[in-house]
Backbone as a printed PyTorch tensor [residue, N CA C, xyz], in Angstrom:
tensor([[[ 11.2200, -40.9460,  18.9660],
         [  9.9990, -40.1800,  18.7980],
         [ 10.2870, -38.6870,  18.8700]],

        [[ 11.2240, -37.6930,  19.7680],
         [ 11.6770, -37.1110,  20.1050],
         [ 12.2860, -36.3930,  18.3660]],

        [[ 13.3940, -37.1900,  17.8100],
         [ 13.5690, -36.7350,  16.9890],
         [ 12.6030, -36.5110,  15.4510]],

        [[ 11.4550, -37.3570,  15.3220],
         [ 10.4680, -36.9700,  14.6140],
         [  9.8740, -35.7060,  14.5040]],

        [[  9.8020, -35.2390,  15.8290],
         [  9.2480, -33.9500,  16.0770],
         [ 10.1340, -32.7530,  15.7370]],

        [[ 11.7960, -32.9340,  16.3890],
         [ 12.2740, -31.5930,  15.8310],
         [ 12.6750, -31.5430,  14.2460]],

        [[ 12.4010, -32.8070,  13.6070],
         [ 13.4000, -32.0180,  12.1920],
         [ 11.8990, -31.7380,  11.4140]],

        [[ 10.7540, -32.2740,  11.5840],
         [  9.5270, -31.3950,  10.8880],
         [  9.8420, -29.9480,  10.7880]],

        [[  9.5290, -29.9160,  12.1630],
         [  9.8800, -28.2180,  12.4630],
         [ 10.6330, -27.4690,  12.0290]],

        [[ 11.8680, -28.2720,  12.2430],
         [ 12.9610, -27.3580,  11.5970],
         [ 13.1340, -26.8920,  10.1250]],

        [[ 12.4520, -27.8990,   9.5770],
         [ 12.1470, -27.9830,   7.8880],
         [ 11.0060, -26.9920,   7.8100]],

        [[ 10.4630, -27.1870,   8.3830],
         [  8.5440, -25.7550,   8.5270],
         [  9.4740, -24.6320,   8.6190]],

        [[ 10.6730, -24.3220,   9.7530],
         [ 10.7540, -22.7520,  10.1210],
         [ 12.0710, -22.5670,   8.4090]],

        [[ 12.5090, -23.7020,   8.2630],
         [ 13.6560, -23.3410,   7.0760],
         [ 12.5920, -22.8170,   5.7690]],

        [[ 11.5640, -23.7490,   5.5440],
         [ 10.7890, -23.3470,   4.7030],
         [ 10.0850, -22.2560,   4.6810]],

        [[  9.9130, -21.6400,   5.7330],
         [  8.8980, -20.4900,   5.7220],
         [ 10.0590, -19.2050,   5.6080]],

        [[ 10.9810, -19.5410,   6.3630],
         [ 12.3590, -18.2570,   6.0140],
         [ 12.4200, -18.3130,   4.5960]],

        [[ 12.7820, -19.0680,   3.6640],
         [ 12.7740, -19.5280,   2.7590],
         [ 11.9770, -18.6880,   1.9460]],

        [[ 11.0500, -18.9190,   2.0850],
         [  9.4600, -18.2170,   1.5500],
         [  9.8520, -16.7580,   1.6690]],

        [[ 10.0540, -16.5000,   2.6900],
         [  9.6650, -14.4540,   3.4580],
         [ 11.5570, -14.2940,   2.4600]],

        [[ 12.2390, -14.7290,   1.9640],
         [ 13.0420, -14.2370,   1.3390],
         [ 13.2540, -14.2890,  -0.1220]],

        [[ 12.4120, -15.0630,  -0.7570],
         [ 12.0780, -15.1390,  -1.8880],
         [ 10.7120, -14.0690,  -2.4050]],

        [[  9.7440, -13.7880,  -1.3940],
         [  8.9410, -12.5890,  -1.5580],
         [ 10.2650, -11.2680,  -1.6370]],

        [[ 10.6990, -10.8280,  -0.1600],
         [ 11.4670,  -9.9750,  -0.3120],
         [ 12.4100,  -9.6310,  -1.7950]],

        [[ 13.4190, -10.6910,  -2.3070],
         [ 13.6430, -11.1130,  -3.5720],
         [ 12.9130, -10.8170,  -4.8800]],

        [[ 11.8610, -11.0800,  -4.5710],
         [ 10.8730, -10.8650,  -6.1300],
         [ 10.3490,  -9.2530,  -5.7420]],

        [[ 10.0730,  -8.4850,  -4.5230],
         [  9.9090,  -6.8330,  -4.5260],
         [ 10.8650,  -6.4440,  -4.8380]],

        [[ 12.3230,  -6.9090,  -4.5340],
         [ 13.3650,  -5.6280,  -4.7520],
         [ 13.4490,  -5.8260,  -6.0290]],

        [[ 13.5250,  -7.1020,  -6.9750],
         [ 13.3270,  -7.3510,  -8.5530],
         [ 12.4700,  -6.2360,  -9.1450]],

        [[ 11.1910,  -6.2810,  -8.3650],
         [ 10.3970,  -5.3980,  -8.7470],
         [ 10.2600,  -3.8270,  -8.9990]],

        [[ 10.7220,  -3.2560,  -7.9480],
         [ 10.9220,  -2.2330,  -7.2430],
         [ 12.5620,  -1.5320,  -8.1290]],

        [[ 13.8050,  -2.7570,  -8.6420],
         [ 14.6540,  -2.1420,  -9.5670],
         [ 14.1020,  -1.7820, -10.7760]],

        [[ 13.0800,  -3.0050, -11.5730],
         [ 12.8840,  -2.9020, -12.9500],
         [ 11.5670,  -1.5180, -12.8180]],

        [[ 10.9760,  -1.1890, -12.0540],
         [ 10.2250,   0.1420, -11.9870],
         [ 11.3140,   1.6130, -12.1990]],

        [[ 11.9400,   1.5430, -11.2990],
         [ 13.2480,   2.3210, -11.3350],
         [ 14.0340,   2.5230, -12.7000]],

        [[ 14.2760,   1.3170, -13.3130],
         [ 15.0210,   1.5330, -14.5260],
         [ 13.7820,   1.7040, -15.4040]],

        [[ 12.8330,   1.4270, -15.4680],
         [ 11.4850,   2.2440, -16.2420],
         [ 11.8760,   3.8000, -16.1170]],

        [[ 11.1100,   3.9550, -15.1140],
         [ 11.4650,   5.5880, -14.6530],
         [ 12.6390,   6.2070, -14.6720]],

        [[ 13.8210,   5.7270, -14.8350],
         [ 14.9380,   6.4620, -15.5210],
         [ 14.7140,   6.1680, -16.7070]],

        [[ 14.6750,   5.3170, -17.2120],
         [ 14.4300,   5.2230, -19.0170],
         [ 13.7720,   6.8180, -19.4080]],

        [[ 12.6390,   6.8010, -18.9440],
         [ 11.3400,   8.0500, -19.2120],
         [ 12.2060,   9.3790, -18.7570]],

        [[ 13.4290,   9.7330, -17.7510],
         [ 13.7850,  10.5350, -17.2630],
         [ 14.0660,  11.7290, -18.4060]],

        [[ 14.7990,  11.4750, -19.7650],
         [ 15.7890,  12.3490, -21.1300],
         [ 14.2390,  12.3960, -21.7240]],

        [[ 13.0210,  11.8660, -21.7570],
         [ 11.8980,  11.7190, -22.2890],
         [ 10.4560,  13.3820, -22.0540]],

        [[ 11.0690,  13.9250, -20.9160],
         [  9.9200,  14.6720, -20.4240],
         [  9.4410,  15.5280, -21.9390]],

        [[  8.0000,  16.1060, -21.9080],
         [  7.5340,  16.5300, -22.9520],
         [  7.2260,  15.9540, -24.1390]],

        [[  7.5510,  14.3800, -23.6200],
         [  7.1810,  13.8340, -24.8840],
         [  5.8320,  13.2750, -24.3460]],

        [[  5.1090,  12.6200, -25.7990],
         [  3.3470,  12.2330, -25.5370],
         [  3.2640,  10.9150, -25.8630]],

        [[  2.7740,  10.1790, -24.6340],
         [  2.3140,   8.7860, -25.0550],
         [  1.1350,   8.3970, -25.2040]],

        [[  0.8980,   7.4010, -25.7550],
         [ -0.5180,   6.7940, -25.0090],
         [ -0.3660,   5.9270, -24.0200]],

        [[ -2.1880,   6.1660, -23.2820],
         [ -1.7400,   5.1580, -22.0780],
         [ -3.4260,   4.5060, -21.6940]],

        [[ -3.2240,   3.9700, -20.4730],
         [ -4.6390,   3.3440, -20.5720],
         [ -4.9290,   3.9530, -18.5880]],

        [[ -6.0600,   4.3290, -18.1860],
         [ -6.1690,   4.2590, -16.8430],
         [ -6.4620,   3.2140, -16.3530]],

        [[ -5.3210,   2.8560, -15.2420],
         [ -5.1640,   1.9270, -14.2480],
         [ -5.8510,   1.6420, -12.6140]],

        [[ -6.4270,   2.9500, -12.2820],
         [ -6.2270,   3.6520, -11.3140],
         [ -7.1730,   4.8220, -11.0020]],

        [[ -8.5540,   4.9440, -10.3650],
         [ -9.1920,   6.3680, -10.5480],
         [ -8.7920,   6.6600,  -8.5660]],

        [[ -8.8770,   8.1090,  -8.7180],
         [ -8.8100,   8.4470,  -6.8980],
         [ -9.1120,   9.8770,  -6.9710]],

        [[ -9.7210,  10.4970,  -5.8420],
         [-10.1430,  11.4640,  -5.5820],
         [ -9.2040,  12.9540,  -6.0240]],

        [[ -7.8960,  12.6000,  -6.2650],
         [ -6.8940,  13.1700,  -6.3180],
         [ -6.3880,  12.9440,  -8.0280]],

        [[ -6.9370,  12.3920,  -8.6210],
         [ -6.5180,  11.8770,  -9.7330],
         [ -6.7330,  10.5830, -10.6650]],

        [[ -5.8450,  10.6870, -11.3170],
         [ -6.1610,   9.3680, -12.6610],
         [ -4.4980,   8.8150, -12.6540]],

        [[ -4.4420,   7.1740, -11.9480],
         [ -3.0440,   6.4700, -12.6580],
         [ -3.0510,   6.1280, -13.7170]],

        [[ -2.3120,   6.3210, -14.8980],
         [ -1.9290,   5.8530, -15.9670],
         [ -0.5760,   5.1230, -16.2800]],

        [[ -1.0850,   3.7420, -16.9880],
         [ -0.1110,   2.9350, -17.5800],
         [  0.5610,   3.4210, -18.8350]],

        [[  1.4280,   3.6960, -19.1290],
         [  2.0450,   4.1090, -20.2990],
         [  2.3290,   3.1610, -21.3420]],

        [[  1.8270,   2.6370, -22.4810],
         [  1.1160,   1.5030, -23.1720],
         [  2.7160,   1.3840, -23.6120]],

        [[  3.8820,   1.8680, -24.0750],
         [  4.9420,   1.9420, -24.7440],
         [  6.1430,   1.4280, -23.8190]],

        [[  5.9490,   1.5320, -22.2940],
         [  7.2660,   1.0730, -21.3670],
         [  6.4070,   0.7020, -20.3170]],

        [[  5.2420,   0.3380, -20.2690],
         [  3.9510,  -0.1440, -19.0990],
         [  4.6220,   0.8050, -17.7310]],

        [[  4.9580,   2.1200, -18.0970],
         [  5.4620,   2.4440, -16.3640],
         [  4.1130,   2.9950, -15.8990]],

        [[  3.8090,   3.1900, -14.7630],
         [  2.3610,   4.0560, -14.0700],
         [  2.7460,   5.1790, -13.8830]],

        [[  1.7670,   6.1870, -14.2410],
         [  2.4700,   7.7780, -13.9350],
         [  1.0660,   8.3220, -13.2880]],

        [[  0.9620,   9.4990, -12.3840],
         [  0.1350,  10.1130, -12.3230],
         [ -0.5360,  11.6870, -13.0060]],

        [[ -1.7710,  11.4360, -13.2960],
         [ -2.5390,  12.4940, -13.9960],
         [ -3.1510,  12.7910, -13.1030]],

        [[ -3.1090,  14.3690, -12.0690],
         [ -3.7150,  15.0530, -11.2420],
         [ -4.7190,  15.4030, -11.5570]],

        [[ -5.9480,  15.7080, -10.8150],
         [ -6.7990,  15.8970, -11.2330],
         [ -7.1860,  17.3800, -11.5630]],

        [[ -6.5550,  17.7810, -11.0670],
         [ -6.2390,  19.5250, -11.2770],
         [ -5.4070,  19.7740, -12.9780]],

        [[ -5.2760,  18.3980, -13.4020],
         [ -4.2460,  18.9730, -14.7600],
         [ -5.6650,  17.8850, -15.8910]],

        [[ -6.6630,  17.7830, -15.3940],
         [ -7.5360,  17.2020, -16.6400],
         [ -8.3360,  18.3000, -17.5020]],

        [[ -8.8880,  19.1420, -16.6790],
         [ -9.6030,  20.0850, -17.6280],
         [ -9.5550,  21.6900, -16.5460]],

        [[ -9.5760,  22.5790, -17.1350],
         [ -8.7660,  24.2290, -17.1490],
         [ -9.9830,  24.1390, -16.0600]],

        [[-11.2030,  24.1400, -16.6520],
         [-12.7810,  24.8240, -16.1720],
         [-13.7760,  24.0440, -15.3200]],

        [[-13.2280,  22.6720, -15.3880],
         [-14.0280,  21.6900, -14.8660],
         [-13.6750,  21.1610, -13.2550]],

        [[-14.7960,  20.8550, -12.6900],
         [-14.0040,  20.5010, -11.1040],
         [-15.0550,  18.7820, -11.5420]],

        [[-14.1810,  18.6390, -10.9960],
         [-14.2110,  16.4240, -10.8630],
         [-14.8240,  15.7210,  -9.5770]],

        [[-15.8520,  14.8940,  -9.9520],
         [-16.4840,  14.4210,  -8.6670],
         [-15.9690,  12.9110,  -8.6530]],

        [[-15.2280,  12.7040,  -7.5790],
         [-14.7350,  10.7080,  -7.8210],
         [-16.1560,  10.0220,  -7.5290]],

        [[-16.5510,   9.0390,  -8.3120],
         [-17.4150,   8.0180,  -7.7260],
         [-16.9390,   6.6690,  -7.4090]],

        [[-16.7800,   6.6840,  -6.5060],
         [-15.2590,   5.3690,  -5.8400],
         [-16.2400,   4.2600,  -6.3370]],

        [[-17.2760,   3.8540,  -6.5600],
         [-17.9520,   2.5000,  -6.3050],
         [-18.0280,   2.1620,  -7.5150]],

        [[-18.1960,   3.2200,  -8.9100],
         [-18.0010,   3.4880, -10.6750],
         [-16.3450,   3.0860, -10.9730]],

        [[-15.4730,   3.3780,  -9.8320],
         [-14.0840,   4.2690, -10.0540],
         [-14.0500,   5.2770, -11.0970]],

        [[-14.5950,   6.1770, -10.9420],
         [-14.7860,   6.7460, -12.2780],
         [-14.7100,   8.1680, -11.7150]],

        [[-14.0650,   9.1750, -12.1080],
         [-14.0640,  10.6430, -12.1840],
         [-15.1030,  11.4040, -13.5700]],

        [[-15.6770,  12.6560, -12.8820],
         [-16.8210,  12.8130, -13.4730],
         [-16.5970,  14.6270, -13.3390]],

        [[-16.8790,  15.5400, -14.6980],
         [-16.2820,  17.0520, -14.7260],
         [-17.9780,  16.8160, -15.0140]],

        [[-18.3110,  18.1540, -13.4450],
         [-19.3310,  18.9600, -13.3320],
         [-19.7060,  19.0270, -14.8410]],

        [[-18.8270,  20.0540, -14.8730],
         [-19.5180,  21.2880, -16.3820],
         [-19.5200,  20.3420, -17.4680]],

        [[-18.6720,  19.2260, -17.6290],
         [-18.5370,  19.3750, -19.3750],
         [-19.2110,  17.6960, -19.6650]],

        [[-19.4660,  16.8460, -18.1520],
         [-19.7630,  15.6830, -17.9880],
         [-18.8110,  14.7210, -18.5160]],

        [[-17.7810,  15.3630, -18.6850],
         [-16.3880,  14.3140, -19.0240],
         [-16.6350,  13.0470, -18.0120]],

        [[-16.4700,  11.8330, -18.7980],
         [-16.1740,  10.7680, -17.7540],
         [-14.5300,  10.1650, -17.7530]],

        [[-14.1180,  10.0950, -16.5890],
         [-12.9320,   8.8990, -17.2410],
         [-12.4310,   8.0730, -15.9660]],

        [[-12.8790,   6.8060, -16.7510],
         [-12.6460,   5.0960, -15.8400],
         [-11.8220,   4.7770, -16.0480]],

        [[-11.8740,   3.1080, -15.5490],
         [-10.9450,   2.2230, -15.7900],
         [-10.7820,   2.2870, -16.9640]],

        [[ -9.7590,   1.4600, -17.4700],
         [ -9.6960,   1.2320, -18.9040],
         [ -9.8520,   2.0800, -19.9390]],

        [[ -9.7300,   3.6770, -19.9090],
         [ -9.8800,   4.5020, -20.3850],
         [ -8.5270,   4.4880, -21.0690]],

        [[ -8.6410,   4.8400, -22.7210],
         [ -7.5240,   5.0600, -23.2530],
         [ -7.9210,   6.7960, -23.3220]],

        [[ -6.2230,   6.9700, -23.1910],
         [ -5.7800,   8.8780, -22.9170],
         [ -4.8260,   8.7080, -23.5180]],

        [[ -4.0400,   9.9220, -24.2360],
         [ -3.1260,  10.6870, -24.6090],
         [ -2.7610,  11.8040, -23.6850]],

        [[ -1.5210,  11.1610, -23.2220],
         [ -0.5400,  12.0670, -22.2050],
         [  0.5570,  12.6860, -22.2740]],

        [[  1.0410,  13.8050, -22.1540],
         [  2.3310,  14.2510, -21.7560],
         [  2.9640,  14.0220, -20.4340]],

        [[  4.7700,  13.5320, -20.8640],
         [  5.2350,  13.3410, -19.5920],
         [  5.5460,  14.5200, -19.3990]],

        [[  5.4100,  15.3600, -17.9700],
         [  5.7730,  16.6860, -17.6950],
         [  6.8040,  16.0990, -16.1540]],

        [[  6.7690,  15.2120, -15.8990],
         [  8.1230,  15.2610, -14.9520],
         [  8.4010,  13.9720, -14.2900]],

        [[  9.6410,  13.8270, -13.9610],
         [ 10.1690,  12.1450, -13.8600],
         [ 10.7710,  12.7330, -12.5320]],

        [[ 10.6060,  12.2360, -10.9810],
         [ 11.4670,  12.3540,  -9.6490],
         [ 11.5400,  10.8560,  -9.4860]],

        [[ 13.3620,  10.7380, -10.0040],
         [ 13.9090,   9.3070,  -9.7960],
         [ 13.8030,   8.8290,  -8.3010]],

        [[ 14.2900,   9.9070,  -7.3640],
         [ 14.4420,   9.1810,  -6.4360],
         [ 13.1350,   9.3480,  -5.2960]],

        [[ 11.3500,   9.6830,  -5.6320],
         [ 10.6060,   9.2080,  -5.2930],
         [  9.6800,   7.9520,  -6.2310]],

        [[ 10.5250,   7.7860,  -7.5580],
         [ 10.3670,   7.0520,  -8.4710],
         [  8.8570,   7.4590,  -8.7060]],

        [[  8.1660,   8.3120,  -8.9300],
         [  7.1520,   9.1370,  -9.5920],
         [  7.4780,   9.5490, -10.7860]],

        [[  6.4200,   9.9000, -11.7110],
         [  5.8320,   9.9530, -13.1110],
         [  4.6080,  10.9040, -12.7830]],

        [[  4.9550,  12.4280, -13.6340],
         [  3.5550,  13.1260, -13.2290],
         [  3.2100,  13.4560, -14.8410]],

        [[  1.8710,  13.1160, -14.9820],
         [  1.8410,  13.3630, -16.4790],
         [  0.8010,  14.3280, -16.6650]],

        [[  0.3730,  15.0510, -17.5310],
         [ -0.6130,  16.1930, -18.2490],
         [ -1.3930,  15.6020, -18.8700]],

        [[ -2.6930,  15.7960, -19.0040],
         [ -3.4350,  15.5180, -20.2760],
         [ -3.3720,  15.9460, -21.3860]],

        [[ -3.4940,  14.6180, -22.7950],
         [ -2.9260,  15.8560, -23.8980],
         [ -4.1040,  15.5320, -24.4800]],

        [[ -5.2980,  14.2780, -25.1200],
         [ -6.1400,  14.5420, -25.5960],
         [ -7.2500,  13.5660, -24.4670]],

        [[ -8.6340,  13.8130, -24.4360],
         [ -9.4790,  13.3550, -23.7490],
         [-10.0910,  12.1150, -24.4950]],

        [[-10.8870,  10.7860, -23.7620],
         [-10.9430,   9.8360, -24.9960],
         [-12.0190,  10.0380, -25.7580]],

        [[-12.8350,  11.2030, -25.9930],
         [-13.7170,  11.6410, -26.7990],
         [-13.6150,  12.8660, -27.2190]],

        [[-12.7180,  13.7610, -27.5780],
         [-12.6310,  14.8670, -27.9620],
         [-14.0430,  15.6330, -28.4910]],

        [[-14.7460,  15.0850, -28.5500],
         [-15.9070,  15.5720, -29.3140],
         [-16.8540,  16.1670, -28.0980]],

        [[-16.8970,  15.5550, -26.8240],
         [-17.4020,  16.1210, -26.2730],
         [-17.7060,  14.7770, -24.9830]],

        [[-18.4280,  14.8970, -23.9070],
         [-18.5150,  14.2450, -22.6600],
         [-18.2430,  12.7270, -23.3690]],

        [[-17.7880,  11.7340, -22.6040],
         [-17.9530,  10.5640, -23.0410],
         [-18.7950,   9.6840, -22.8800]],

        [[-19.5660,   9.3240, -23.5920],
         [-21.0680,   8.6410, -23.3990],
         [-20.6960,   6.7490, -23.1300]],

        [[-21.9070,   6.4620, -22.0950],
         [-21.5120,   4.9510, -21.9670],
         [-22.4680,   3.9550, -21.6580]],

        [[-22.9390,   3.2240, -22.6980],
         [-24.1300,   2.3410, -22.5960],
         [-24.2340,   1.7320, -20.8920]],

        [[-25.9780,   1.0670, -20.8590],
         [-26.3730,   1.2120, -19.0940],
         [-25.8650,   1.8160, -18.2810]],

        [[-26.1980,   2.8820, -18.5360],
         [-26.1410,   4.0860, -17.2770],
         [-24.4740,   4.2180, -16.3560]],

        [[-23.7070,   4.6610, -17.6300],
         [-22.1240,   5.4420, -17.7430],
         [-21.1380,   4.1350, -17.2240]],

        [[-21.1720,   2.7180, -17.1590],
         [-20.4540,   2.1870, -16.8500],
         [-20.1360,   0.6050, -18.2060]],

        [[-18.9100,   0.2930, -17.9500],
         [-18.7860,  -0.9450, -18.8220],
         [-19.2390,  -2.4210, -17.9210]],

        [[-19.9040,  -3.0260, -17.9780],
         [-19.6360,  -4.6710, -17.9480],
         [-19.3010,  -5.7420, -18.0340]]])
């Protein structure tokens, strides 16, 4: 009876080590192929992609880069010269006072890469066109998608 009990266990604690090293395993996988993204983009700066927002924060806009899927950041200080940005965390959505620019999730942008730091593995990008050039971006029921 005695031995019923320890080899469960021992199989539970092998299995769960097991587990916590196969997570560990699949981040550092992760965490290289980001890295070799972001060196890829490194000989790249000044060039313009498209991308889609991933990401809204008080501080900015993450963008996916639709061409090597890496995430880069668009400060919010580099979206518009004249405009100051209000986050609405509950929209995710950033919003310019003056010009009523919106930009959400899923927002397609045109970006410049303006700088690659390999070894904080950051992506800082510029805005190069807004997704309505024409003017604020308008958005059926009251500025949001469904």
């Amino acid at each position: 009876a005695t031995r019923d009990r320890v080899a469960p266990t021992g199989l539970e604690e092998a299995a769960a080590a097991c587990s916590t090293r196969e997570r560990a395993a699949e981040a550092a996988e992760r965490e290289l192929l980001n890295w070799k993204k972001i060196a890829f983009l490194r000989d790249r700066v000044g060039e313009s992609f498209d991308g889609v927002v991933t990401g809204v924060a008080s501080f900015g806009l993450f963008v996916q880069l639709t061409e090597s899927l890496v995430e880069g950041l668009l400060r919010v200080d580099r979206l518009g010269e004249r405009d100051r940005f209000e986050h609405d965390e509950s929209r995710h959505e950033l919003r310019a006072r003056g010009s009523g620019a919106v930009f959400t999730l899923g927002d397609r942008v045109r970006v410049r890469l303006a700088r690659v730091d390999l070894a904080l593995r950051r992506v800082d990008l510029t805005l190069e066109a807004r997704p309505d050039a024409s003017g604020p971006r308008r958005r059926g029921r009251r500025g949001g998608r469904r």
